[in-house]
MARDRENVO-97418 format. One line per 3 residues: number of its first residue (from 1); their letters; for each residue x negated, y, z of N, C-alpha, C, O, CB. Coordinates in nm, 3 decimals. Glycine has a CB too. Example, Ala and Ser with C-alpha at 12.3 -4.5 7.8 and 13.67 -1.06 7.14 Angstrom:
2
1) AS) -1.319:-0.569:0.780:-1.230:-0.450:0.780:-1.320:-0.330:0.780:-1.424:-0.332:0.846:-1.131:-0.447:0.905  -1.285:-0.225:0.708:-1.367:-0.106:0.714:-1.290:0.003:0.787:-1.341:0.114:0.804:-1.408:-0.060:0.572
% end
This chain:
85
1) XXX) -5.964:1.137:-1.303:-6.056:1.028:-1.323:-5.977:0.904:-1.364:-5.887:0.853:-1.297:-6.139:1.003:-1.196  -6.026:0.857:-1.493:-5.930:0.781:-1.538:-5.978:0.598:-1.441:-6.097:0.572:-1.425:-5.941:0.795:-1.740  -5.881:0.509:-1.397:-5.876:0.390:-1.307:-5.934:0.300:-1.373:-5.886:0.306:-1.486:-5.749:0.343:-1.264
4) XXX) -6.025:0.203:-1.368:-6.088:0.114:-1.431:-5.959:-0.037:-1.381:-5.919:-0.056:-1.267:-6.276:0.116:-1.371  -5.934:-0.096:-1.465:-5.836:-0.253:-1.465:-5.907:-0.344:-1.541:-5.911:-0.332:-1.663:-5.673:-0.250:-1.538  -5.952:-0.416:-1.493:-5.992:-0.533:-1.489:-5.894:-0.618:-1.626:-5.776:-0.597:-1.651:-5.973:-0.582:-1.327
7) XXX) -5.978:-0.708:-1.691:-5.932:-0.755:-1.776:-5.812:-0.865:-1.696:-5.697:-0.852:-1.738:-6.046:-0.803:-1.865  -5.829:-0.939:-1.617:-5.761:-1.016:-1.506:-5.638:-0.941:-1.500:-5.527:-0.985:-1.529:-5.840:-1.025:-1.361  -5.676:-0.767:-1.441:-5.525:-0.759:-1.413:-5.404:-0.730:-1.490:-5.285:-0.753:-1.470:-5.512:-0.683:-1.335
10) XXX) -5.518:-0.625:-1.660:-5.411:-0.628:-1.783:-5.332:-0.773:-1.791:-5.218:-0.761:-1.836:-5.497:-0.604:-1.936  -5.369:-0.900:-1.757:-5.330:-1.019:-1.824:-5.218:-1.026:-1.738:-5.099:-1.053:-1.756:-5.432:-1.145:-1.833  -5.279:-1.000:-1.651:-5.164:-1.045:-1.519:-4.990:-0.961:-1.502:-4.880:-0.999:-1.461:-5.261:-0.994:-1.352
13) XXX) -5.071:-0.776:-1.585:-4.967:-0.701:-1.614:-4.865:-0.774:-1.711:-4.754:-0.817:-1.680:-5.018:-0.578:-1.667  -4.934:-0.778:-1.855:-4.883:-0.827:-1.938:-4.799:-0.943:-1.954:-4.702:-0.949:-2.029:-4.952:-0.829:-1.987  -4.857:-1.070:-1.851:-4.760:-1.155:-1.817:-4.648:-1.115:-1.736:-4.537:-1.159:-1.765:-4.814:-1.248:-1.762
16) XXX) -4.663:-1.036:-1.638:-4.544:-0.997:-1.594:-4.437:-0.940:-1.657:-4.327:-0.958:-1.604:-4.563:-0.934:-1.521  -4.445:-0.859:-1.786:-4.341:-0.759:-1.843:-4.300:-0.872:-1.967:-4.186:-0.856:-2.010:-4.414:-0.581:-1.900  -4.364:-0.962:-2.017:-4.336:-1.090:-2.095:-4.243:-1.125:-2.040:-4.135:-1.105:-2.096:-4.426:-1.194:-2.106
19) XXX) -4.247:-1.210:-1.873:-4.190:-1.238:-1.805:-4.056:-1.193:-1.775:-3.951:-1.258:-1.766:-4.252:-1.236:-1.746  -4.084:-1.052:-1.759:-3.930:-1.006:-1.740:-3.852:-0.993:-1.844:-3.736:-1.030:-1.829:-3.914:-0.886:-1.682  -3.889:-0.943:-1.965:-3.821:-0.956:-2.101:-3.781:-1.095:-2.145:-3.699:-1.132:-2.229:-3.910:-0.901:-2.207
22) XXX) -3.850:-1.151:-2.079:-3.793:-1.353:-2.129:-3.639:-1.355:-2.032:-3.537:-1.412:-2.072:-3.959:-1.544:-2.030  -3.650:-1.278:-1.896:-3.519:-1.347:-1.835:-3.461:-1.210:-1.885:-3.412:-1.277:-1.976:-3.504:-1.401:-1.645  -3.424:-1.094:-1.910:-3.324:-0.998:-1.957:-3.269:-1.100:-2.091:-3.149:-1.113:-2.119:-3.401:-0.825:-2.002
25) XXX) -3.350:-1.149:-2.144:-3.248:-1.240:-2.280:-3.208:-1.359:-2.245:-3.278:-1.459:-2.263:-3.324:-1.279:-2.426  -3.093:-1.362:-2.193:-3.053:-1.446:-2.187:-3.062:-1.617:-2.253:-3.093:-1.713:-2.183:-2.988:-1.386:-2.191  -3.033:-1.625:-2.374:-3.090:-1.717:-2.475:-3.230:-1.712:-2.516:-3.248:-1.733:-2.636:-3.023:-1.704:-2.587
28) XXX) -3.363:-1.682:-2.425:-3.474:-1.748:-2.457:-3.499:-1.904:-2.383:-3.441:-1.952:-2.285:-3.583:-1.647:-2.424  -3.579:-1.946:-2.448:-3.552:-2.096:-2.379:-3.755:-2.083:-2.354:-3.840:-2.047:-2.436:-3.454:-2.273:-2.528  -3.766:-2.113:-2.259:-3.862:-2.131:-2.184:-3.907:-2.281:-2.168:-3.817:-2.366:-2.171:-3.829:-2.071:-2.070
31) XXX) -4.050:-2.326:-2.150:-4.114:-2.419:-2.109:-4.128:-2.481:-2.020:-4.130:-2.404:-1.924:-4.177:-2.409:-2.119  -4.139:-2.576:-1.990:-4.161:-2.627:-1.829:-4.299:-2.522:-1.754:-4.295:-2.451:-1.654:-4.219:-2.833:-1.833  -4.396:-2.546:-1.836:-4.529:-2.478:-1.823:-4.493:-2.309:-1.790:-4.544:-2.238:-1.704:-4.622:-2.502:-1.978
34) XXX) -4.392:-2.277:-1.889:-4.397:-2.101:-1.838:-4.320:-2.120:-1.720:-4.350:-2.041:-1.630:-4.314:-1.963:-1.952  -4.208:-2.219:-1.685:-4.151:-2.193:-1.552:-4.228:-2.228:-1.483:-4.271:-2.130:-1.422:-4.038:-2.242:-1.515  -4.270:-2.309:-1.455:-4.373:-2.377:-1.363:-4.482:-2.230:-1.323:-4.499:-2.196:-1.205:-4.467:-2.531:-1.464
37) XXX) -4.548:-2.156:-1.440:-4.608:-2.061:-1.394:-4.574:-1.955:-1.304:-4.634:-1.895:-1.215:-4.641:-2.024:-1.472  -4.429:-1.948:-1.366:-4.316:-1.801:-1.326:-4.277:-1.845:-1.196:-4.233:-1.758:-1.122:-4.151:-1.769:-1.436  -4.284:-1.961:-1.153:-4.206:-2.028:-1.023:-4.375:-2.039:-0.944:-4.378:-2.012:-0.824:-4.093:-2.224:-1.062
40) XXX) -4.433:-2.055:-0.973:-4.586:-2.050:-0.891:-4.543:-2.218:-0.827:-4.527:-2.241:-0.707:-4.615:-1.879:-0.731  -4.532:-2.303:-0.917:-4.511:-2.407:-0.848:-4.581:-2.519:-0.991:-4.600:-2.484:-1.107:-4.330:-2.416:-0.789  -4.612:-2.676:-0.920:-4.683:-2.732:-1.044:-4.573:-2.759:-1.141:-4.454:-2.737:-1.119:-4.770:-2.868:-1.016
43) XXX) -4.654:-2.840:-1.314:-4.528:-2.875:-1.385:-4.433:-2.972:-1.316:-4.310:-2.972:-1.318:-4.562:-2.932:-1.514  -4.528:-3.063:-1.249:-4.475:-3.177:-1.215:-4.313:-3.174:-1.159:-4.223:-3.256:-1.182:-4.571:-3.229:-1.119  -4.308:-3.029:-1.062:-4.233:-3.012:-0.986:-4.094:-2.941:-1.084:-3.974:-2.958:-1.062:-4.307:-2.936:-0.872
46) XXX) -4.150:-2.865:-1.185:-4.009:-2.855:-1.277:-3.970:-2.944:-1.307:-3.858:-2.987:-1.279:-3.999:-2.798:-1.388  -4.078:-3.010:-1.391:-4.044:-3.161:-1.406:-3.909:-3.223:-1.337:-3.804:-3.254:-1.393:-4.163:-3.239:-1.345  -3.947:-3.230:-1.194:-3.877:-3.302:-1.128:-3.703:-3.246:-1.108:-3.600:-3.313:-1.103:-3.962:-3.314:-1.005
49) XXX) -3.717:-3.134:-1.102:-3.584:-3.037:-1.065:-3.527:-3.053:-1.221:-3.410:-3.016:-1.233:-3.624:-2.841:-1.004  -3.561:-3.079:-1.287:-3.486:-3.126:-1.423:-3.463:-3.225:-1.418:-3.343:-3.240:-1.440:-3.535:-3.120:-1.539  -3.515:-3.319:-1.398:-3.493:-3.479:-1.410:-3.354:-3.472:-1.319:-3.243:-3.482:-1.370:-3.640:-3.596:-1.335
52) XXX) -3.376:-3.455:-1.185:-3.275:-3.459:-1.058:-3.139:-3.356:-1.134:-3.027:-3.340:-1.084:-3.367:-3.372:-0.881  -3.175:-3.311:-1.231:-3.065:-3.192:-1.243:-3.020:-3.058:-1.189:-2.932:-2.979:-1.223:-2.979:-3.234:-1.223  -3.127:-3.060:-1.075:-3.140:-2.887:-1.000:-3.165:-2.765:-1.101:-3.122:-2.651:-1.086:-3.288:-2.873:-0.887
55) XXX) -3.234:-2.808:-1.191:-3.255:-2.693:-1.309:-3.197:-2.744:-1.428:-3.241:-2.852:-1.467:-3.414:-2.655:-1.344  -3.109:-2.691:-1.493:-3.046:-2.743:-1.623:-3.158:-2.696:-1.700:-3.236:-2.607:-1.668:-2.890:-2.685:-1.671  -3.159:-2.795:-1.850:-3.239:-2.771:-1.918:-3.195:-2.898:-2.054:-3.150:-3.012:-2.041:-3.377:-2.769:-1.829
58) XXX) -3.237:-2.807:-2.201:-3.203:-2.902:-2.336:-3.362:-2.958:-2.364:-3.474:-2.927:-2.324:-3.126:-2.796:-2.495  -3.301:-3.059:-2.460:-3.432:-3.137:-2.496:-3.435:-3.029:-2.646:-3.340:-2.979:-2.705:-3.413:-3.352:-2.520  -3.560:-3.021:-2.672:-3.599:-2.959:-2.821:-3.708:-3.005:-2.866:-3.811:-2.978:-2.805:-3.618:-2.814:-2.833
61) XXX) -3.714:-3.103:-3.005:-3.790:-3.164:-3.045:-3.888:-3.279:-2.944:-3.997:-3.315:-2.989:-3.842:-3.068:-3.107  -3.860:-3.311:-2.860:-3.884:-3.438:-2.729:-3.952:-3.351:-2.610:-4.015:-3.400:-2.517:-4.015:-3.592:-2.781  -3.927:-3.214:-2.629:-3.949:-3.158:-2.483:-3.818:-3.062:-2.439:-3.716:-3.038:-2.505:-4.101:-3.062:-2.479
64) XXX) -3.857:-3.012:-2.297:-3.725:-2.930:-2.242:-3.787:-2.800:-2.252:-3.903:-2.759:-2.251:-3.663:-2.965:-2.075  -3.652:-2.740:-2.265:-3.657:-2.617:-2.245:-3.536:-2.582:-2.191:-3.427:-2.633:-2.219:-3.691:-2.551:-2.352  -3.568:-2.454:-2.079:-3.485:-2.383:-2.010:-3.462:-2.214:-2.064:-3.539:-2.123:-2.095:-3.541:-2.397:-1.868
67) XXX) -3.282:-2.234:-2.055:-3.279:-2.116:-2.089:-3.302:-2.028:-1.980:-3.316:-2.049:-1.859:-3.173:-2.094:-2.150  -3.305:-1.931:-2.045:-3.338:-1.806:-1.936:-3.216:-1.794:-1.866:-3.248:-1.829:-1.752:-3.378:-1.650:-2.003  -3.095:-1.766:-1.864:-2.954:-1.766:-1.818:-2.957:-1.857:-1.692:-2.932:-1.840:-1.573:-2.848:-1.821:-1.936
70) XXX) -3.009:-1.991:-1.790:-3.025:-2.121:-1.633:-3.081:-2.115:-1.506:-3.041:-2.156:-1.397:-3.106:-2.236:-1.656  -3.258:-2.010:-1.568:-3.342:-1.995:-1.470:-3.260:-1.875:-1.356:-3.278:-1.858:-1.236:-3.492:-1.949:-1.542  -3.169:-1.805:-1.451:-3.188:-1.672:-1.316:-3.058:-1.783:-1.224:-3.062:-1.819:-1.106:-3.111:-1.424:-1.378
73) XXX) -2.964:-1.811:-1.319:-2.907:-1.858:-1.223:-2.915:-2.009:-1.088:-2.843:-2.054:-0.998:-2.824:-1.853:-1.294  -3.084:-2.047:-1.164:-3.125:-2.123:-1.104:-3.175:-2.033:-0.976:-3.116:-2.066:-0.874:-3.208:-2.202:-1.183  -3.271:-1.925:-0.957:-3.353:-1.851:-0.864:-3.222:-1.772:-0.758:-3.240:-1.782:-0.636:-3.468:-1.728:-0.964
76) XXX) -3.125:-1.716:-0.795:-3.026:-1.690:-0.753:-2.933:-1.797:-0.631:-2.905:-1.773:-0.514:-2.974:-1.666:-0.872  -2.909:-1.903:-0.703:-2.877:-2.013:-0.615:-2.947:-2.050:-0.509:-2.894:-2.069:-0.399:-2.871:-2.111:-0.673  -3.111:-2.067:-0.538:-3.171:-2.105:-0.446:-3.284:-1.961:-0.411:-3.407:-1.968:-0.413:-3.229:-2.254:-0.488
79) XXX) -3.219:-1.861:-0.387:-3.307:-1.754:-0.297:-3.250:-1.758:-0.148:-3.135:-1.786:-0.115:-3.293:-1.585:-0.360  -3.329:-1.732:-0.088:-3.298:-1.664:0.068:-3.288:-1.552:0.050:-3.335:-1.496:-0.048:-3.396:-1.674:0.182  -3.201:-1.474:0.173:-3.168:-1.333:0.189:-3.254:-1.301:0.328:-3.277:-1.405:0.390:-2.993:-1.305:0.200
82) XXX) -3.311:-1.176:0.394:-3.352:-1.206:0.536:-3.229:-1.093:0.594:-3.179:-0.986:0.560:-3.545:-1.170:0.580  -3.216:-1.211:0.720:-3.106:-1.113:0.825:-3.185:-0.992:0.850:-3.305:-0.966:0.856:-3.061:-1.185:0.994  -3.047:-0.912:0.865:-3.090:-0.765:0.906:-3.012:-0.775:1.064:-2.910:-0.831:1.106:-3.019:-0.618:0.780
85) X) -3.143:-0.670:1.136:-3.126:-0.648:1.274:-3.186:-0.652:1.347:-3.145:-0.628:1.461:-3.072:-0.689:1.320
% end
């Protein structure tokens, strides 16, 4: 019996495998808006982690963009691990 998916969740698939193919390349340069989405956090707040310099990021044509390289090594820096035991 073939599974019925919701148009919601193709989108949601599809953003995800976008998603991951944006950080395997290293040199894609990303939006505030796609990080902001990918980070589940507002623009405002990339915004801000750029301004402060927590997220490196170039200006292109009067906006930023982050490379992908920056982001992992941005998520990397700031992940938690949970103790084992």
């Amino acid at each position: 019996m073939k599974q019925h998916i919701s148009i919601e969740e193709q989108a949601r698939r599809t953003l995800a495998d976008i998603q991951r193919e944006n950080l395997e390349n290293p040199e894609h340069l990303w939006t505030l808006k796609e990080v902001s989405i990918y980070l589940a956090v507002s623009y405002r707040t990339v915004l801000r982690m750029v301004q402060a310099q927590r997220l490196p990021a170039i200006m292109v044509g009067g906006s930023y963009r982050v490379r992908s390289a920056e982001l992992g090594r941005f998520l990397r820096a700031n992940s938690t691990t949970r103790a084992q035991g």
